[in-house]
N, C-alpha and C positions, 0 to 999 in steps of 0.2 A: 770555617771561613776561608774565602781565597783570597790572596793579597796579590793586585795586577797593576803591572805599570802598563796605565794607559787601556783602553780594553783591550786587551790578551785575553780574551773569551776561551779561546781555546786550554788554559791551563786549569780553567775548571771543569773540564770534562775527563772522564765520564763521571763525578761527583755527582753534577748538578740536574743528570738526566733522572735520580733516584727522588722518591720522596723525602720529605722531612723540612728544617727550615733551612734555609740555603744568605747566607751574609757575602759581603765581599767589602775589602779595602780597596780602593782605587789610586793611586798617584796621580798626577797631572791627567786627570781631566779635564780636559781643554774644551771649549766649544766647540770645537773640530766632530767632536766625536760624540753629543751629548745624543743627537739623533739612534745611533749605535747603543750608548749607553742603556736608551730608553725602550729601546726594543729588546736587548737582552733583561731589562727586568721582567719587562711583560711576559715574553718569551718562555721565560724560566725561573718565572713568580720568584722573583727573590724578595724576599723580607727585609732586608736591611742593605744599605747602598752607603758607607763611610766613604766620603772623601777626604781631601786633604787642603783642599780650596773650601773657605768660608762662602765666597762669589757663588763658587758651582753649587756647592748643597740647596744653597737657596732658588738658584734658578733651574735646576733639574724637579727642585720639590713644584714649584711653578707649572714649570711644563707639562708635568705629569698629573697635576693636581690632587697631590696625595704628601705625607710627611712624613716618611720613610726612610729620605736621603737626610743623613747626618753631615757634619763636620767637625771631624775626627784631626789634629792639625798634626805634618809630622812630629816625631820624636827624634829621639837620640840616644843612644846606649852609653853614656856618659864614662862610665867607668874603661871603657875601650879608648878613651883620650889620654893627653898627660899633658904636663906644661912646665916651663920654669920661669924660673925666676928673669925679669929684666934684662940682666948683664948675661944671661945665657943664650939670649935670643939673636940667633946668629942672622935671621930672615928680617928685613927690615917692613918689607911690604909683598902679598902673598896676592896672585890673583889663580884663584883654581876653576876647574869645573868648563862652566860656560862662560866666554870670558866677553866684556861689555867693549866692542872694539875702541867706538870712541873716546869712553875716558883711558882705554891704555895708548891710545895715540897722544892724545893731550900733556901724559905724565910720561912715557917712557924716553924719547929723547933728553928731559931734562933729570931725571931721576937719576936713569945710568950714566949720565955725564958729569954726577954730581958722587957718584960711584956709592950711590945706595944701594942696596941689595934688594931687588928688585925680579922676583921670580916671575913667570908670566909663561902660559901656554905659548910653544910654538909649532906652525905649521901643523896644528890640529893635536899636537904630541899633550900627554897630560906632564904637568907639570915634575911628579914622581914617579919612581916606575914600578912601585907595590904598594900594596896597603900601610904596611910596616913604616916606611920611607915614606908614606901622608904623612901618618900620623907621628912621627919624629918631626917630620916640619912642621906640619901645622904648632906644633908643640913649640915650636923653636922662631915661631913669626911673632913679629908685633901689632904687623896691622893686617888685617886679610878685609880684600875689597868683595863686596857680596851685594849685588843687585837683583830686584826680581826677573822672573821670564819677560814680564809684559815687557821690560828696557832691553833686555838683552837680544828676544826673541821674540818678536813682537808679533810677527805672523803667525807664531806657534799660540802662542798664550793669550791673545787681542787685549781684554780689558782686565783681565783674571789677574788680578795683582796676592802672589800669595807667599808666604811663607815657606823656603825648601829649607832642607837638611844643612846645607852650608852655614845657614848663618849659627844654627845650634852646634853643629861641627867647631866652628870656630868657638864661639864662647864657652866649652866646654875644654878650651885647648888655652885660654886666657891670652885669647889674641884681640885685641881692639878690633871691632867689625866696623868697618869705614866703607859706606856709599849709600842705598836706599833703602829704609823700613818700608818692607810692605803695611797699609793698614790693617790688616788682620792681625798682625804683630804685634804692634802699639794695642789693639783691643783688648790681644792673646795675654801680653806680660803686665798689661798697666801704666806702663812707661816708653819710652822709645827708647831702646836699648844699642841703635846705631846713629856714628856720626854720618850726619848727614852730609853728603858731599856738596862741596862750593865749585861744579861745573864751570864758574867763569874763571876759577884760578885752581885747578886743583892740582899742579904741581907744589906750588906756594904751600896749600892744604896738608900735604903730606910732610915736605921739607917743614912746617912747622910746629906739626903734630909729633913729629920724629925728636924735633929739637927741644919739645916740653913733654915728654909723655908721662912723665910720672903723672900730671895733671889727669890721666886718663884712669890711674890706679885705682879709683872707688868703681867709676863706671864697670868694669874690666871686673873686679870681682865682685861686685851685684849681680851683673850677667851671669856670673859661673853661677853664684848661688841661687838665682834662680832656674837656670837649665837643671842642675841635678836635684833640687827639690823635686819642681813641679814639671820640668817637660823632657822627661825620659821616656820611651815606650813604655816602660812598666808602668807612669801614671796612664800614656793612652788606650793601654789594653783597660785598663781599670776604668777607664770613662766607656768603653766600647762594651764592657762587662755591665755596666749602669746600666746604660740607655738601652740594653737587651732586657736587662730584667724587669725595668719600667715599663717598657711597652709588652712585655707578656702577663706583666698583672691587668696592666690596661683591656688587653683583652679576653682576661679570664673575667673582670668585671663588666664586661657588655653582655 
């Protein structure tokens, strides 16, 4: 199996020119690229197409007129997190990754003037400068802000509303996840496991969430327990292990 961010066609070669059955993981499979996509199964008869978008799987299986493309949702290597307790959490509010400009315009004047801790990309810079130093802060935030592509990136992602690594990053690190569930989320956990942001005051949102957070304490460990139960890579390899072996009996029985 080749695992591509995005099609990177090219890192399954010269694999995929050989016989036998040929799989591939995709990340952000964006409509952009689905045209690409579809040409390289045909291309190079792949069997199996996991993405990570619920949207895409469905509308590549569409297009193609076949049922091959799964949706496989990201994971998370849980045990590569850590967290503490409340009164150790030095980071008040955490924005990483791809950062949503408008709500950090709306919140950051009043935030830092309000001398909340308040970390936030700048000038393109990530907000840590290694792994090690994520993953201490994420461990050490209370709130981390996490919206999907389709808000942040909208040209990138158009209606693809989905699920990335951050928001399980975060609840694996027992940080409150504050801004928008993707729908595949709510379907994936059963629950909606983020506060959903109040866009018309979300300064206030914070400043009040900051000032009651215990109240967030069950939410905050439900989320952990469910990330290292049920959505670590080790469960998605094992759903990606199913759905191979299901559709091989399937066609030993036609």
């Amino acid at each position: 199996m080749a695992v591509l961010m995005g099609p990177r066609f090219p890192k399954c070669f010269p694999h995929f020119f050989a016989k036998g059955q040929k799989a591939v993981y995709m990340f952000d499979a964006w409509p952009a690229y689905y045209n690409s996509i579809i040409k390289f199964i045909h291309d190079f008869q792949v069997d199996y197409l996991f993405v990570s978008s619920k949207q895409s799987a469905e509308t590549i299986n569409k297009l193609i007129g076949k049922n091959n493309i799964f949706w496989i949702p990201e994971g998370v290597d849980s045990d590569e997190y850590k967290f503490y307790q409340n009164s150790e959490k030095s980071i008040d509010i955490l924005s990483f990754g791809r950062n949503y400009q408008l709500y950090h315009e709306k919140i950051a004047d009043t935030l830092l003037s309000q001398k909340i801790n308040y970390k936030f990309p700048v000038e393109g810079k990530m907000v840590f400068a290694d792994r090690e130093s994520f993953i201490e802060g994420l461990a050490r935030t209370k709130i981390s802000v996490c919206f999907p592509t389709s808000i942040t990136h909208r040209e990138r992602a158009g209606e693809i509303e989905t699920m990335t690594n951050r928001y399980l990053q975060s609840m694996a690190s027992k940080c409150l996840v504050l801004g928008k569930a993707p729908q595949e989320m709510v379907v994936l956990l059963g629950y909606n496991p983020v506060v959903e942001v109040d866009i018309s005051n979300p300064d206030k949102q914070v400043i009040d969430i900051l000032a009651n957070f215990e109240k967030y304490t069950e939410l905050i460990e439900k989320n952990y327990e469910t990330v290292v139960k049920y959505h670590t890579w080790g469960n998605r390899w094992k759903s990606v292990s199913t759905i191979i072996a299901e559709q091989k009996n399937k066609e030993n029985e036609k």
